[in-house]
NUBA-124313 format. One line per field, with one value per atom (N, C-alpha, C): atom name; x, y, z. Coordinates in nm, 2 decimals, decimal comma. Each point is the difference from the previous one (the first is absolute). Layout:
# NUBA-124313
at CA  ...
px X  ...
py Y  ...
pz Z  ...
END
This chain:
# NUBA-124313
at N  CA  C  N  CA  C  N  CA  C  N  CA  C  N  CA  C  N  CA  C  N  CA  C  N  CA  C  N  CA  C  N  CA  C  N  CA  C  N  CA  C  N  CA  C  N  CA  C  N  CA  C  N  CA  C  N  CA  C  N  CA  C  N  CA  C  N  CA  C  N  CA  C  N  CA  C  N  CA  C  N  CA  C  N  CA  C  N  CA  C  N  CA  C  N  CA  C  N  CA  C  N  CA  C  N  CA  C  N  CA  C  N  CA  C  N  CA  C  N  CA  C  N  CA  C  N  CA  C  N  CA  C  N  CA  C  N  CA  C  N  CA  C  N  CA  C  N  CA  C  N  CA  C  N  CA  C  N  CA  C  N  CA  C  N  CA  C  N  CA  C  N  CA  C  N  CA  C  N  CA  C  N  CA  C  N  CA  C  N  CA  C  N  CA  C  N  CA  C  N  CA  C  N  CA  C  N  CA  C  N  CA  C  N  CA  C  N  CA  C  N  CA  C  N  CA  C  N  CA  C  N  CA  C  N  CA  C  N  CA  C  N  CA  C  N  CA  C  N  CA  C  N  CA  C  N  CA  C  N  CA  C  N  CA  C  N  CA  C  N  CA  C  N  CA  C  N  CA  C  N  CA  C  N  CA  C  N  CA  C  N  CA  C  N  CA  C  N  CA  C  N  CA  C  N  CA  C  N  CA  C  N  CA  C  N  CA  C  N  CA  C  N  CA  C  N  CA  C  N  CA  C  N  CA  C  N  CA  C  N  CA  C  N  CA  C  N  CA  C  N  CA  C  N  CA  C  N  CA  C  N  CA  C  N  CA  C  N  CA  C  N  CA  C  N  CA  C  N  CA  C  N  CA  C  N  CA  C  N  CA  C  N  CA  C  N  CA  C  N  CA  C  N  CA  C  N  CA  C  N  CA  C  N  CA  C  N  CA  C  N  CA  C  N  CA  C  N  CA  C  N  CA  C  N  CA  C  N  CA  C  N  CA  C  N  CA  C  N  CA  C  N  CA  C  N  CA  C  N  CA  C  N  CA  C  N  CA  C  N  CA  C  N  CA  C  N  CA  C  N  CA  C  N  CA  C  N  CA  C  N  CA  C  N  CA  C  N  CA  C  N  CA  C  N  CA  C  N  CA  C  N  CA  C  N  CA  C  N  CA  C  N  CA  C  N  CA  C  N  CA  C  N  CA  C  N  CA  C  N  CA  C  N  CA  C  N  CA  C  N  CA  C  N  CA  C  N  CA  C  N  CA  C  N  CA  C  N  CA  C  N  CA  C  N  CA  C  N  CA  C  N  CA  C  N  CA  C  N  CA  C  N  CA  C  N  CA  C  N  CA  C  N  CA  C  N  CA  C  N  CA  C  N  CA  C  N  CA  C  N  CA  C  N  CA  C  N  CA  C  N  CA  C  N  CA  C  N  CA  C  N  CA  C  N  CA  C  N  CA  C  N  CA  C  N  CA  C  N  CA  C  N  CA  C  N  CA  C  N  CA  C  N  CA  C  N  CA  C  N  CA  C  N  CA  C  N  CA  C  N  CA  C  N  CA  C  N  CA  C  N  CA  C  N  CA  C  N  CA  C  N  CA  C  N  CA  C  N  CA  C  N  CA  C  N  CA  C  N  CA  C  N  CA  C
px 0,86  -0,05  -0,09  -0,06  -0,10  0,04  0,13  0,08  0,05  0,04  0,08  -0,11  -0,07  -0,16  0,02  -0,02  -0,01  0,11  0,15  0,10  0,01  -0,04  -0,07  -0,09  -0,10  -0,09  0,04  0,06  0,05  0,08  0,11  0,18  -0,15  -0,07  -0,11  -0,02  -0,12  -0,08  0,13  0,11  0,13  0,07  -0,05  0,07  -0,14  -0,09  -0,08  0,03  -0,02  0,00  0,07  0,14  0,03  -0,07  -0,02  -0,09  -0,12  -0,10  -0,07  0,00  0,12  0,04  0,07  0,04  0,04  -0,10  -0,10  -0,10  -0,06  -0,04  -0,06  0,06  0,10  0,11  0,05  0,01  0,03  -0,11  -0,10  -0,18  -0,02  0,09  -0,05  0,10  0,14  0,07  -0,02  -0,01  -0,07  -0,06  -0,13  -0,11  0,09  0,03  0,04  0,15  0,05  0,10  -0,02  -0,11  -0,08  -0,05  -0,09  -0,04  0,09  0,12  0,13  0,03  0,03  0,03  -0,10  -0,12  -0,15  0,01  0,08  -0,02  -0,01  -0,06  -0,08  0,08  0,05  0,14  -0,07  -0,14  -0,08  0,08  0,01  0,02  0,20  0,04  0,17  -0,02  -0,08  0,00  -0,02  -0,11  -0,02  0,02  0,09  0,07  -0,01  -0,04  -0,05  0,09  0,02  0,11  0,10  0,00  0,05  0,00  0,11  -0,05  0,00  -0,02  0,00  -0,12  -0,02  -0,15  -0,10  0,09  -0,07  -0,08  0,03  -0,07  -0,11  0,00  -0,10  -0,13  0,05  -0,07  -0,13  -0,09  -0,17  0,03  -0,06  0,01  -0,10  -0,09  -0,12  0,03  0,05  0,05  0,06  0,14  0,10  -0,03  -0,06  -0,09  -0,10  -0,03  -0,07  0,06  0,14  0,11  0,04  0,06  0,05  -0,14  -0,13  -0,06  -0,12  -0,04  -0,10  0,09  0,12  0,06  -0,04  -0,07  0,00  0,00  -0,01  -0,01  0,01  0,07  0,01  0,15  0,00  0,12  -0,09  0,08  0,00  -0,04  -0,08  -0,02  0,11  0,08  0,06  -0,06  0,05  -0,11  0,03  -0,10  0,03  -0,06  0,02  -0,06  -0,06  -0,04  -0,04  0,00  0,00  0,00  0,10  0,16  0,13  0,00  -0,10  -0,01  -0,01  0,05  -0,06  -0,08  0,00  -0,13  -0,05  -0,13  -0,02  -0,07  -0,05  -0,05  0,10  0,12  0,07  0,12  0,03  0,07  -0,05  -0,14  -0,05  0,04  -0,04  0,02  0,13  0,07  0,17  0,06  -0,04  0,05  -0,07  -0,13  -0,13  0,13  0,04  0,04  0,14  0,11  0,08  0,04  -0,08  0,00  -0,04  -0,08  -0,02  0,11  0,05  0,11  0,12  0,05  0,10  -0,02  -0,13  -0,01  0,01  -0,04  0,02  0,15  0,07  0,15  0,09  0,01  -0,02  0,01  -0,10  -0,07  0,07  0,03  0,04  0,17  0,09  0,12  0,02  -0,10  0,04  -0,08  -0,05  -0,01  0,15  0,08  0,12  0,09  -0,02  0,08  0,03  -0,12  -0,08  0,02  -0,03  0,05  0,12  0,11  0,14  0,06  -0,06  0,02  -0,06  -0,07  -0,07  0,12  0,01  0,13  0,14  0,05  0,14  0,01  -0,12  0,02  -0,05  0,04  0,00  -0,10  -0,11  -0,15  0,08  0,01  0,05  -0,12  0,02  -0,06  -0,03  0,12  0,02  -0,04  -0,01  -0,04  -0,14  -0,07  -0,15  -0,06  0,09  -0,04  -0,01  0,11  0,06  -0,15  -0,06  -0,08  -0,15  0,02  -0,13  0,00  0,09  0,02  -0,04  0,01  0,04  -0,18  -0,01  -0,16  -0,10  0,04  -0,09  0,01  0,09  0,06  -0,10  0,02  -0,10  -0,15  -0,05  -0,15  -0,02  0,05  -0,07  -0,01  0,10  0,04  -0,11  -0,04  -0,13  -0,12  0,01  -0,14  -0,05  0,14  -0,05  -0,02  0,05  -0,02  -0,13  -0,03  -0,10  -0,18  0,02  -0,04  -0,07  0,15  -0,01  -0,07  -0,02  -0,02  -0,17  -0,06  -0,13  -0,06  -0,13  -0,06  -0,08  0,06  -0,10  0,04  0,00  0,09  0,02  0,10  0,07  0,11  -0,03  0,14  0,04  0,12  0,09  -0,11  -0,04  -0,08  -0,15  -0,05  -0,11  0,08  0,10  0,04  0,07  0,04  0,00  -0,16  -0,11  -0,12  -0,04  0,02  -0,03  -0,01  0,15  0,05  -0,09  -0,07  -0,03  -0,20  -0,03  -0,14  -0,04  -0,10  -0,07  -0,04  0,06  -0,03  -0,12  -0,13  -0,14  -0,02  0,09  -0,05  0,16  0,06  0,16  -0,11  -0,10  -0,05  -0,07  -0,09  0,01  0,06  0,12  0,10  0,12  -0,04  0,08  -0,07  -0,13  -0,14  0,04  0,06  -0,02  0,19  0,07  0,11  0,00  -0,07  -0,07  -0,05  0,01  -0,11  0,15  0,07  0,15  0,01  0,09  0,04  -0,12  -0,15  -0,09  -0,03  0,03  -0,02  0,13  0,10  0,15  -0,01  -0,07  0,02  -0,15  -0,05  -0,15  0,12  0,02  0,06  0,09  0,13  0,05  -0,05  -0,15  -0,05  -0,06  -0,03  -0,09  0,08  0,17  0,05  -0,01  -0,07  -0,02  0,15  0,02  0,14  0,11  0,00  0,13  -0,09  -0,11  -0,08  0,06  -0,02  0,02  0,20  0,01  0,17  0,09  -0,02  0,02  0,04  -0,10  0,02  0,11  0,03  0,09  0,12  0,03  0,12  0,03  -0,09  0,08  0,03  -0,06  0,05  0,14  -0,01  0,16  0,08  -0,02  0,12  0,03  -0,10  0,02  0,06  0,01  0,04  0,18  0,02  0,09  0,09  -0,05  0,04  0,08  -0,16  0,03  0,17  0,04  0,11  0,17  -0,04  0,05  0,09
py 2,86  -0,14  -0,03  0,13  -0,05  -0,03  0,10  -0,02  -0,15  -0,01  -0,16  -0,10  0,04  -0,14  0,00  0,13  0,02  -0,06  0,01  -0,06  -0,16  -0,06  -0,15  -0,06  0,05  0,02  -0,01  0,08  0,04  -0,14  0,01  -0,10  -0,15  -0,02  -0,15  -0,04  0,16  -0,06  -0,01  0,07  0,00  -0,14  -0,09  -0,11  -0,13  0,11  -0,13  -0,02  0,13  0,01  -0,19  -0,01  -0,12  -0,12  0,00  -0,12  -0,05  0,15  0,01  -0,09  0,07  -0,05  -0,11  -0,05  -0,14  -0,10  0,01  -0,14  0,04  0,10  -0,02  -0,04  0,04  -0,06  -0,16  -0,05  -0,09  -0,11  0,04  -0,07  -0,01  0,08  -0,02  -0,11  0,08  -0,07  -0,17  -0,06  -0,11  -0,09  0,09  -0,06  -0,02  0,07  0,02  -0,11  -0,06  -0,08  -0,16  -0,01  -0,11  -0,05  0,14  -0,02  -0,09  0,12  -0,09  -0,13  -0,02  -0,17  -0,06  0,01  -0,08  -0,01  0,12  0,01  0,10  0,11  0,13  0,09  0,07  0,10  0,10  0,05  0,16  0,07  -0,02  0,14  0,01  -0,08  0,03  0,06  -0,01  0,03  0,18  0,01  0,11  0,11  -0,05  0,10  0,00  -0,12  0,01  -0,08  -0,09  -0,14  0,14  0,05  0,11  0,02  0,05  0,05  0,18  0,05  0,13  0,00  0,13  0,03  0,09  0,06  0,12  -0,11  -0,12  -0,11  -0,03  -0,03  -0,01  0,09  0,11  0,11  0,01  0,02  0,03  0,12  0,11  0,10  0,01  -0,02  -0,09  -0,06  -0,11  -0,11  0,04  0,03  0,05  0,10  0,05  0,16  -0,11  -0,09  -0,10  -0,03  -0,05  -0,09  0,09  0,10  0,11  0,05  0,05  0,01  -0,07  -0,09  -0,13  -0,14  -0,01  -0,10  -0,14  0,03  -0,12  0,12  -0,10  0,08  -0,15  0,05  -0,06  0,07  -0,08  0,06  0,01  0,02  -0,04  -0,18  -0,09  -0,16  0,04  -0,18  -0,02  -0,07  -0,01  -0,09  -0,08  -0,11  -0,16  -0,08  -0,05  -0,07  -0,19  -0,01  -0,14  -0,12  0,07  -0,09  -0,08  0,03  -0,06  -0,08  -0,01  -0,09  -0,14  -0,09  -0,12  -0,08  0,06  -0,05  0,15  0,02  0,17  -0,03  -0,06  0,06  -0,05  -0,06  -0,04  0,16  0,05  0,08  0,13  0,00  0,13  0,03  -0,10  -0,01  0,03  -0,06  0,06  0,16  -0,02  0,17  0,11  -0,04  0,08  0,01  -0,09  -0,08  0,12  -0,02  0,06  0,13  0,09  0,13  0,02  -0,04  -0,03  -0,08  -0,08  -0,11  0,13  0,05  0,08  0,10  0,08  0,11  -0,11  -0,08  -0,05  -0,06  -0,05  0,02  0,07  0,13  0,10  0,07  -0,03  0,04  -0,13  -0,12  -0,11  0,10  0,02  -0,02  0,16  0,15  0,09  0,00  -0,14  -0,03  -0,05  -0,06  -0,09  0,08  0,12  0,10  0,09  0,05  0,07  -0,08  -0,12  -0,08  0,02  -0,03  -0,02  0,16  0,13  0,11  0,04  -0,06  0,01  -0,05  -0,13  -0,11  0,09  0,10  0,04  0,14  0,06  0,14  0,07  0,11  0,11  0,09  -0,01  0,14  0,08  0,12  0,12  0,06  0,11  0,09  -0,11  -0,03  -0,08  -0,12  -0,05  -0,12  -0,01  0,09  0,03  0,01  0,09  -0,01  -0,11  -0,08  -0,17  -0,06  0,01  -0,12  0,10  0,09  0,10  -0,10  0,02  -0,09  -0,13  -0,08  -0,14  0,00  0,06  -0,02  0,04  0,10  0,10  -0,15  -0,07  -0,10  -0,11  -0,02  -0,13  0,02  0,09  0,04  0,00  0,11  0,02  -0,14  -0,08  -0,13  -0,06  -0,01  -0,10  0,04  0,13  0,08  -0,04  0,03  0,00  -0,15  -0,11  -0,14  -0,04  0,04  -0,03  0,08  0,11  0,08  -0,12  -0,01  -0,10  -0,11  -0,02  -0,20  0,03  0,10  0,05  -0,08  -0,10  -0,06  0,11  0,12  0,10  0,05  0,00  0,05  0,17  0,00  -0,04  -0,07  -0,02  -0,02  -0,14  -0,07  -0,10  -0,15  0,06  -0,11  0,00  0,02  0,00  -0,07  -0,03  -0,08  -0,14  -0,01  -0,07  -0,10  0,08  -0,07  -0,09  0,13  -0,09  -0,15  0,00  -0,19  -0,07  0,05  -0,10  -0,03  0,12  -0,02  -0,10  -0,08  -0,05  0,07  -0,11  0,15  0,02  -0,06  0,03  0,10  0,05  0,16  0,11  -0,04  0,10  0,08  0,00  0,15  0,07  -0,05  0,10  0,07  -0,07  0,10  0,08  -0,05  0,10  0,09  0,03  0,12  0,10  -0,07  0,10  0,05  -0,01  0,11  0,12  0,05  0,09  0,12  -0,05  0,05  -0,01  -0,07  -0,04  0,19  0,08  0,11  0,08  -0,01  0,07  -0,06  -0,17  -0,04  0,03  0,04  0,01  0,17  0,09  0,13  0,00  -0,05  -0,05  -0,05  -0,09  -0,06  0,09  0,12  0,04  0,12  0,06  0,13  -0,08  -0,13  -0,02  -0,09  0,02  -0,07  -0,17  -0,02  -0,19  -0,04  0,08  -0,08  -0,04  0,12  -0,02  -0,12  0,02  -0,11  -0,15  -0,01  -0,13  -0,03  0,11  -0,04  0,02  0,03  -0,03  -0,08  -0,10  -0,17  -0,07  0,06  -0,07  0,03  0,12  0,09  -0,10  0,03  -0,09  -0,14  -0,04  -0,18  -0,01  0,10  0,04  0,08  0,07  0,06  -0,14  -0,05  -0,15  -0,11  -0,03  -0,09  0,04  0,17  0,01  0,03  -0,03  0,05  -0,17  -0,06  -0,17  -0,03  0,00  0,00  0,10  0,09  0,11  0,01
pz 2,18  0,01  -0,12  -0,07  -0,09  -0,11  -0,07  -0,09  0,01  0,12  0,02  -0,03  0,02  -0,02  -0,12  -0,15  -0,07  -0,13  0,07  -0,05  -0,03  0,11  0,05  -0,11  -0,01  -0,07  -0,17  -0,03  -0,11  -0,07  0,11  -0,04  0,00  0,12  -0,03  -0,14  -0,03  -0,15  -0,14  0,06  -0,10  -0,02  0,11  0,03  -0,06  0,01  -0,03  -0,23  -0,01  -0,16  -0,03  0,02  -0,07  0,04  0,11  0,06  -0,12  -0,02  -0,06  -0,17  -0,03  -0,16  0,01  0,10  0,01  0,01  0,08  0,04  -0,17  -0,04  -0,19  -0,02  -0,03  -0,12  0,02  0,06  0,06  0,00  0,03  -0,02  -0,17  -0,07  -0,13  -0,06  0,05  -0,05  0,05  0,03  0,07  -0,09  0,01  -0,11  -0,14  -0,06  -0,16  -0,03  0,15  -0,03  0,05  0,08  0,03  -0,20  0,03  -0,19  -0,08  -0,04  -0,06  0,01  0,11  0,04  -0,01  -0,06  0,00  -0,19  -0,01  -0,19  -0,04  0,09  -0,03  -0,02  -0,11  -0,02  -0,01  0,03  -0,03  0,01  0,16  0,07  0,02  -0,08  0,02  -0,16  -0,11  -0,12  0,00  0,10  0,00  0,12  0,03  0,12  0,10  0,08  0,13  0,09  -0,08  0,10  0,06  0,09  0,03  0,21  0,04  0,09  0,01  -0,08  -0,06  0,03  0,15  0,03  -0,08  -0,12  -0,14  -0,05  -0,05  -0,08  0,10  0,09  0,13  0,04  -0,04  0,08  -0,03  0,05  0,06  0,07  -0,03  0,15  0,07  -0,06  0,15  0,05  -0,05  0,08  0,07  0,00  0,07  0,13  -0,05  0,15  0,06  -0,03  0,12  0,04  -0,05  0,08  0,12  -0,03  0,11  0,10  -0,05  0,11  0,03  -0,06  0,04  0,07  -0,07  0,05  -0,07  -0,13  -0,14  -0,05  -0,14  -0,16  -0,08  -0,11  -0,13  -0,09  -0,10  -0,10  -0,10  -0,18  -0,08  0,00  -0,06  0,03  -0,17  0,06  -0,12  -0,10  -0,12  -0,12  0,04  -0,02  0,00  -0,07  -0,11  -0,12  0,06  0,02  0,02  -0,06  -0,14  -0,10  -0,04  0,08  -0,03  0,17  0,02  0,15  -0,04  0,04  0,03  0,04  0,13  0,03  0,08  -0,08  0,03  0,12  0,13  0,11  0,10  -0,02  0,12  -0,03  -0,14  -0,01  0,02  -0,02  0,05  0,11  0,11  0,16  0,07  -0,11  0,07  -0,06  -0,11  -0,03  0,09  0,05  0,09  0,15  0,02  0,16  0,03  -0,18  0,05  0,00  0,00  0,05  0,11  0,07  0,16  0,09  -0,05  0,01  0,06  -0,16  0,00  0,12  0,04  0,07  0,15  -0,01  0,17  -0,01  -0,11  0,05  0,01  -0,03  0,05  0,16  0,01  0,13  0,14  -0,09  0,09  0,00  -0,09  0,01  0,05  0,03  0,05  0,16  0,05  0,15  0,05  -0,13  0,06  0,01  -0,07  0,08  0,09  0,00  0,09  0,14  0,02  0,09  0,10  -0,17  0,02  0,06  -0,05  0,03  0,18  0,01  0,16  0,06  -0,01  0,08  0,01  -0,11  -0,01  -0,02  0,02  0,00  0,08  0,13  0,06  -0,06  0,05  -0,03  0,05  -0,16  -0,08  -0,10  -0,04  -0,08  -0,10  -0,04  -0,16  0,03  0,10  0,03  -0,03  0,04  0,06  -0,15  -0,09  -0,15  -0,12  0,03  -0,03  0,05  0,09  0,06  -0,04  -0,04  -0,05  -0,15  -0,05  -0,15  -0,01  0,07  0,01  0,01  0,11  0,05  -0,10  -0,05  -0,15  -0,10  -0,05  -0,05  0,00  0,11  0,04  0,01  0,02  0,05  -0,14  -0,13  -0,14  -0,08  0,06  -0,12  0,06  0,09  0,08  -0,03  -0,02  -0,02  -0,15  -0,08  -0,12  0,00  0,01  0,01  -0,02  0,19  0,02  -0,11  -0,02  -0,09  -0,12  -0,06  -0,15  0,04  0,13  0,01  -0,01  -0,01  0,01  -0,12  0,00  -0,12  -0,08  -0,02  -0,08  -0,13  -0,10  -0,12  0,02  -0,08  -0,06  0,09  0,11  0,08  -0,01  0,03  0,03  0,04  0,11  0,03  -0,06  -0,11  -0,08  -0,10  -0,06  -0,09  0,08  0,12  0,08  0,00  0,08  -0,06  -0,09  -0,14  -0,15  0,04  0,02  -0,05  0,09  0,09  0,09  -0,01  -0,08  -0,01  -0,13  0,04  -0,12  -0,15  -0,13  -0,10  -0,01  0,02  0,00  0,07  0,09  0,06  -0,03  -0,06  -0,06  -0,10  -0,08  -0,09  0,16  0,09  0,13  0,06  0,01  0,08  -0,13  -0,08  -0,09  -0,03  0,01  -0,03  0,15  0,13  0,09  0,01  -0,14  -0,03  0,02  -0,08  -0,04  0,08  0,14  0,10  0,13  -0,06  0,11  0,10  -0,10  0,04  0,08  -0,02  0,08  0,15  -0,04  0,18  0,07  -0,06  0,06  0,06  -0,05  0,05  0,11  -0,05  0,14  0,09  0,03  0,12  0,03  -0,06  0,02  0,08  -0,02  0,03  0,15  -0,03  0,15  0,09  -0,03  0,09  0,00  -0,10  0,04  -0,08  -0,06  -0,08  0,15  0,08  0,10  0,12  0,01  0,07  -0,07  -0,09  -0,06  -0,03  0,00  -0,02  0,13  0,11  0,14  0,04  -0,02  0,06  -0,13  -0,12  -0,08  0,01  0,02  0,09  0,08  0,13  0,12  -0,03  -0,09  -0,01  -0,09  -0,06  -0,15  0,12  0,09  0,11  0,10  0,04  0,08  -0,09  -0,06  -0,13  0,02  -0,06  0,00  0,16  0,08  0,10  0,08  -0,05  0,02  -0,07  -0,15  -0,05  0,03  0,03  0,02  0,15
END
């Protein structure tokens, strides 16, 4: 029985690997093509317009992903300066890597769905809906993760556009300081405190659609 726990165990974290390098890869590729269509060629110039998870990779990142349940990638470049209008374009390149990981997350509920409705619980079944589920939870996690107003993350450039520039040299001074409040909240648990409630509203959201 223990071996069998152990096999379980094993074929899961084996199943989660692509999950893993899909919601990065995918969250990058995102951002870097939002860019593009705004004007921004960085990151297709220099190898990222990609869903190639090697271009992506963080391995911190990534080992949070599998056992914290966030992380990060590689962030892709994004030049601003070929923006038009730089705080409405910040906002959307910010948007669609979060965007991408909750569609994602919306179209492997519609399956996952459609597989409950027409399929007989089996071994393989049981592993299919291990997937689907691994699928949906990382893409949300990481989502919700990025929508955090803290740098370096997604939703700290989100912010920018929206604060007054008489205080943008303030919150650009607490950059700097981003990565030490993110492993504080990570050691004392306030990260998953605060990203809970954004989970459930991005699984409710999608569940509303879905």
């Amino acid at each position: 029985m223990l071996r069998q726990l152990d096999l379980f165990n094993i074929i899961d974290f084996l199943l989660k690997i692509p999950v893993v390098l899909w919601a990065i890869s995918f969250h990058e590729f995102c951002h870097g093509y939002a860019a593009k269509l705004l004007g921004d060629r960085t990151a297709e110039m220099q190898g990222r317009l990609t869903l190639n998870p090697i271009k992506h990779f963080d391995p911190i990142g990534v080992l949070m992903l599998f056992f914290a349940g966030f992380g990060w990638a590689k962030p892709v470049p994004v030049n601003s300066r070929y923006f038009k209008n730089v705080r409405r374009d910040i906002v959307i390149v910010s948007l669609a890597g979060i965007a991408g990981n909750l569609l994602t997350a919306f179209v492997f509920a519609l399956i996952g769905k459609l597989l409950v409705s027409n399929i007989a619980p089996s071994y393989a079944f049981g592993r299919a809906m291990y997937f689907i589920n691994a699928m949906i939870f990382i893409n949300v996690s990481l989502a919700a993760f990025n929508i955090l107003p803290i740098p370096p993350l997604d939703g700290s450039k989100i912010l920018y556009s929206f604060i007054p520039f008489k205080w943008l040299r303030f919150y650009y001074s607490l950059e700097q300081y981003g990565m030490y409040i993110l492993l504080i909240m990570v050691f004392t648990n306030t990260i998953q405190f605060i990203m809970t409630p954004i989970m459930f509203f991005f699984l409710r959201l999608i569940g509303a659609f879905g």
